[in-house]
Structures are given as structure tokens and as C-alpha cells.
C-alpha positions in Angstrom: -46.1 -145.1 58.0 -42.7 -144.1 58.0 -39.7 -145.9 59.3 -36.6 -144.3 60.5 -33.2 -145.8 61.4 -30.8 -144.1 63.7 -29.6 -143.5 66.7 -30.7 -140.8 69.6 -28.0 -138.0 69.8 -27.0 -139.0 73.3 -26.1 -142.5 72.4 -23.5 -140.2 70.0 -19.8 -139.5 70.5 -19.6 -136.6 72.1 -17.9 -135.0 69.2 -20.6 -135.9 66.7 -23.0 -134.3 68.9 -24.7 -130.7 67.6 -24.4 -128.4 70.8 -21.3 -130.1 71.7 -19.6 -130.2 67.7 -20.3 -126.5 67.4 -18.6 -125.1 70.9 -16.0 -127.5 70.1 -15.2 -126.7 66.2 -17.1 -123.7 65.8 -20.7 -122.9 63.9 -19.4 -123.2 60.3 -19.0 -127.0 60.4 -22.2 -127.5 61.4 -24.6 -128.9 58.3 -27.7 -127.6 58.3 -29.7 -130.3 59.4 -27.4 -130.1 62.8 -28.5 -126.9 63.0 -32.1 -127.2 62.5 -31.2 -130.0 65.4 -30.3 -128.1 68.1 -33.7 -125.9 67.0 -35.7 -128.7 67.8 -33.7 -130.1 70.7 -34.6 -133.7 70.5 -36.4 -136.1 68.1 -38.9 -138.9 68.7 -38.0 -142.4 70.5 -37.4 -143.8 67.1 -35.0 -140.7 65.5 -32.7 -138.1 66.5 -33.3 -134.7 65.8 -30.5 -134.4 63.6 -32.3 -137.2 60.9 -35.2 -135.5 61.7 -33.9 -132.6 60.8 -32.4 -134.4 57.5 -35.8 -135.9 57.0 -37.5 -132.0 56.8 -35.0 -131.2 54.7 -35.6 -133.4 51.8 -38.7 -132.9 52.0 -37.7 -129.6 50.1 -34.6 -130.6 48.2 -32.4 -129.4 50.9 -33.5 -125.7 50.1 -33.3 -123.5 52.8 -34.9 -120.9 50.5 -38.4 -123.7 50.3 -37.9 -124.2 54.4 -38.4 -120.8 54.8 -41.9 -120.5 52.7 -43.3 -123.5 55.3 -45.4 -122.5 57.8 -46.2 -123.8 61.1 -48.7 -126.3 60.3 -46.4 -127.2 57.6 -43.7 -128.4 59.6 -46.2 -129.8 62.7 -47.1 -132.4 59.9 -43.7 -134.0 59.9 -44.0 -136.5 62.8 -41.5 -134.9 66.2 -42.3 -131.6 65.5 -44.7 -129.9 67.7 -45.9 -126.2 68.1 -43.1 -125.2 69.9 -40.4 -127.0 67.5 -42.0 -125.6 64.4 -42.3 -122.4 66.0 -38.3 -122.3 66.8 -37.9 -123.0 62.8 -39.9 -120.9 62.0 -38.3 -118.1 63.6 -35.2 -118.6 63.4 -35.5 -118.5 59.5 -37.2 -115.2 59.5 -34.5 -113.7 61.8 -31.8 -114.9 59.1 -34.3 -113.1 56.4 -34.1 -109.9 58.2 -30.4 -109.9 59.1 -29.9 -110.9 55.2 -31.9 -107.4 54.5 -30.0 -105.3 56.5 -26.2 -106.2 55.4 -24.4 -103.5 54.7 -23.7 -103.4 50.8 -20.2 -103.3 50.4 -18.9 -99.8 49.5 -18.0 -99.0 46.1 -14.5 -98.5 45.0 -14.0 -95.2 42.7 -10.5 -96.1 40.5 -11.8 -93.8 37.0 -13.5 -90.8 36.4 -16.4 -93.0 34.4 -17.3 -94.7 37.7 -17.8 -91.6 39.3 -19.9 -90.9 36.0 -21.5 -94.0 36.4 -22.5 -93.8 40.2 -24.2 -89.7 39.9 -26.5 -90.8 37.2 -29.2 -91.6 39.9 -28.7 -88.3 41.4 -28.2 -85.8 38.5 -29.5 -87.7 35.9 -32.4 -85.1 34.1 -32.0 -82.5 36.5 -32.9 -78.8 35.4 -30.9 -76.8 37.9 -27.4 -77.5 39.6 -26.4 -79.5 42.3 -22.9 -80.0 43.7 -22.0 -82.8 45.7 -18.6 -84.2 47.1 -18.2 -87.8 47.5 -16.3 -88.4 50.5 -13.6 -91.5 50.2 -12.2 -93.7 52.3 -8.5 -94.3 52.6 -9.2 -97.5 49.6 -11.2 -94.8 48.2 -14.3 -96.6 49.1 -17.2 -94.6 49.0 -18.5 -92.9 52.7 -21.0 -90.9 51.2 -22.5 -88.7 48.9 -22.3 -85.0 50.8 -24.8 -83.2 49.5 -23.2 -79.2 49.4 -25.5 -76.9 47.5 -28.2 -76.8 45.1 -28.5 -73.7 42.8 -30.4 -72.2 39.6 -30.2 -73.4 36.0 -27.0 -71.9 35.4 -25.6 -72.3 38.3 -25.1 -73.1 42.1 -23.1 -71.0 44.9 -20.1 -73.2 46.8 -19.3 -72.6 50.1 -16.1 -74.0 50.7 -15.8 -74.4 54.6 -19.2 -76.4 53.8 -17.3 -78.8 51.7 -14.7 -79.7 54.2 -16.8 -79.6 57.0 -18.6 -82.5 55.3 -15.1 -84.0 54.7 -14.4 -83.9 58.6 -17.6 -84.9 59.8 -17.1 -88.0 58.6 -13.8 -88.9 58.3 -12.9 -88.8 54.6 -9.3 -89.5 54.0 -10.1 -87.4 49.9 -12.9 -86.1 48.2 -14.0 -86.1 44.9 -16.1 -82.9 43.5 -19.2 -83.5 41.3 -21.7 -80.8 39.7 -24.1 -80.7 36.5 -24.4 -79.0 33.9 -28.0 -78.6 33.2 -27.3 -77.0 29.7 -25.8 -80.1 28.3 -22.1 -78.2 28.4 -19.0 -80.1 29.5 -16.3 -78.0 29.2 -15.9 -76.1 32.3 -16.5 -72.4 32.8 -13.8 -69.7 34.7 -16.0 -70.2 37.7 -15.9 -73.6 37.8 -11.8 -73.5 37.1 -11.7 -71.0 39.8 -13.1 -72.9 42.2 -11.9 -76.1 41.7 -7.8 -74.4 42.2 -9.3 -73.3 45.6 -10.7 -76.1 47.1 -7.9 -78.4 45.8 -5.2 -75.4 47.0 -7.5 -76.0 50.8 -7.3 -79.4 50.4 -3.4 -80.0 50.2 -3.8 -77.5 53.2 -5.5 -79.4 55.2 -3.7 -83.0 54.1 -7.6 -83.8 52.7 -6.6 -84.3 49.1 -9.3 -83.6 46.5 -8.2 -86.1 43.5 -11.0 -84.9 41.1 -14.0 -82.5 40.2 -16.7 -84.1 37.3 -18.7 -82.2 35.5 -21.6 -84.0 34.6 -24.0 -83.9 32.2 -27.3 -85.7 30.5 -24.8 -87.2 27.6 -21.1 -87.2 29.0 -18.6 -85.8 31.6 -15.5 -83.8 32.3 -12.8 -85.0 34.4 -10.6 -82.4 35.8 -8.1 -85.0 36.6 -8.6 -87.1 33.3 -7.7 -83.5 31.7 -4.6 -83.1 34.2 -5.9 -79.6 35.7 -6.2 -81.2 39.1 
């Protein structure tokens, strides 16, 4: 039998209190066993919830991870805790799970032609025909998104350039960076591909929506219209 010393959280300064500690100083000085304590509400005659809170804490090294694998009849073996108690821990745990699964991944931060390399490889990586994309920046030059503008033949796809800015608009893209394959292993960029490029960057200044670069991509390598100061 277990024996437990401490005090019931109404016999404690108001201040020392869970509910009360967190309105007054905020969530984030809260430990987690007083958080698991105002779960559970209230302890037994003999312990507070926040010890009994501690208590079901080291019972997995003070892992949240190894709380989260108990189950209800996991926790309704620790003396105090009930259906309804483990139920509430139980819960709460998976709701931080799911909110951990949906945080939005922080958006990457394009400063060199390689990155942009680096982050089509998914997309154009092996492909037999050509696709041409704009990636759409923020004013950090954090990615927005990945416009998709045309997909084409194996030699080559057309452009339409009221698509490109359209995408730009849409969704608020303060610069754009142009990418297209090169399904023929090829870097060096063809009259077309020059062509274009002047007229969307000659739009761009237009239209204060600057486009800082156009890759070329390829299987083995890039071109960088801007790393070759054409841009």
C-alpha cells in the first residue's frame, strides 16, 4: 500500500494553486503535473491532484511521450483516478497529438539558386516531358507555393504568361521564381527559353512583381539565369 504526503490544493496559497497559478501567470509556468491537475480536478483525501498527478508521472519517467501510450485502464489503476479522470487524460493527450500533426511547417527560405535546385527535385526529378512551375515568394522570400503553370511534350511546354501572374496575384506573392526541366538532360538554355524569360521578367518590373530567377533543371544539374547574370 502506498503512502502519500501532502497537502489538498485548497489548503494551498492561492498562488500555488493550478487554475488560479495559470490565470494569474499564464499556462507556460505551469509543470506538467499542474496541468495533468487541473485534468483531474481533485485527488483523494490523502493527496492532491497535483502529487497525484506527479505520482502518474513517474511512473513513466516523466515522459509525456510514455503518458500518451497509457490507456484508460492504465491510468484507472493508479489509486484517484476514476473513468472520468482517466478519460480527461486521455483526451486531452490525443488532442495535443492531432494539433502536433497539423502545425504548419515553417516555409522555406529560397537565398541560392541550389535551393531552388534542391526543393524541385521531388517534382521534376525523372520526368520525361516538361513542366513549368513558378514558385511564388513571400516578401522574406519564404515559399507560398509551388504554381503549377503548364505541362508540355518532351521537348517542350507552351507558357502563357497572363497564367503566370495570375498565379502571382492570386496569392499574394511579393516575387516569383521561374522553374522548367529539361527532359533531355540539356542545361544550357534555348532562344525560346531566353525569349521568354526577357518577357516575363520585362512584365514583371511592370507590374512591381519582380521575377529574381528562372532554373533550368535537369536529372544531373541546373541553370540559373540569375547565377549567369541574364536576369
Amino acid at each position: 500500500m502506498e503512502i502519500y504526503h501532502s497537502i489538498k490544493i485548497s489548503s494551498l496559497a492561492e498562488e500555488d494553486r493550478p487554475r488560479e497559478k495559470l490565470q494569474l501567470e499564464g499556462k507556460a509556468v505551469l509543470t506538467d503535473a499542474e496541468l495533468i491537475a487541473i485534468l483531474i480536478g481533485s485527488g483523494t483525501a490523502s493527496v492532491s491532484a497535483v502529487d497525484l498527478s506527479k505520482h502518474i508521472l513517474a511512473s513513466v519517467e516523466n515522459n509525456l511521450a510514455a503518458l500518451a501510450r497509457l490507456s484508460v485502464n492504465d491510468l484507472k489503476k493508479f489509486k484517484g483516478i476514476g473513468e472520468a479522470k482517466a478519460i480527461a487524460i486521455v483526451s486531452a493527450l490525443e488532442l495535443g497529438r492531432r494539433r502536433k500533426l497539423l502545425e504548419i511547417p515553417k516555409k522555406p527560405k529560397i537565398t541560392c539558386a541550389r535551393e531552388v535546385y534542391e526543393l524541385m527535385r521531388p517534382d521534376l526529378l525523372d520526368e520525361c516531358v516538361e513542366f513549368f512551375y513558378a514558385l511564388l515568394l513571400n516578401r522574406a522570400n519564404g515559399l507560398i507555393r509551388k504554381a503549377l503553370i503548364s505541362k508540355g511534350g518532351t521537348s517542350g511546354t507552351v507558357v502563357d504568361p497572363k497564367l503566370v501572374f495570375k498565379a502571382a496575384l492570386e496569392h499574394g506573392a511579393s516575387s516569383m521564381i521561374l522553374v522548367h526541366n529539361h527532359p533531355s538532360g540539356t542545361c544550357k538554355p534555348s532562344d525560346p527559353d531566353e525569349k521568354l524569360t526577357k518577357k516575363l521578367v520585362d512584365l514583371g518590373r511592370k507590374l512591381e512583381l519582380p521575377i529574381i530567377d528562372h532554373l533550368i533543371f535537369t536529372d544531373v544539374g541546373y541553370f540559373s539565369f540569375a547565377d549567369e547574370s541574364m536576369i
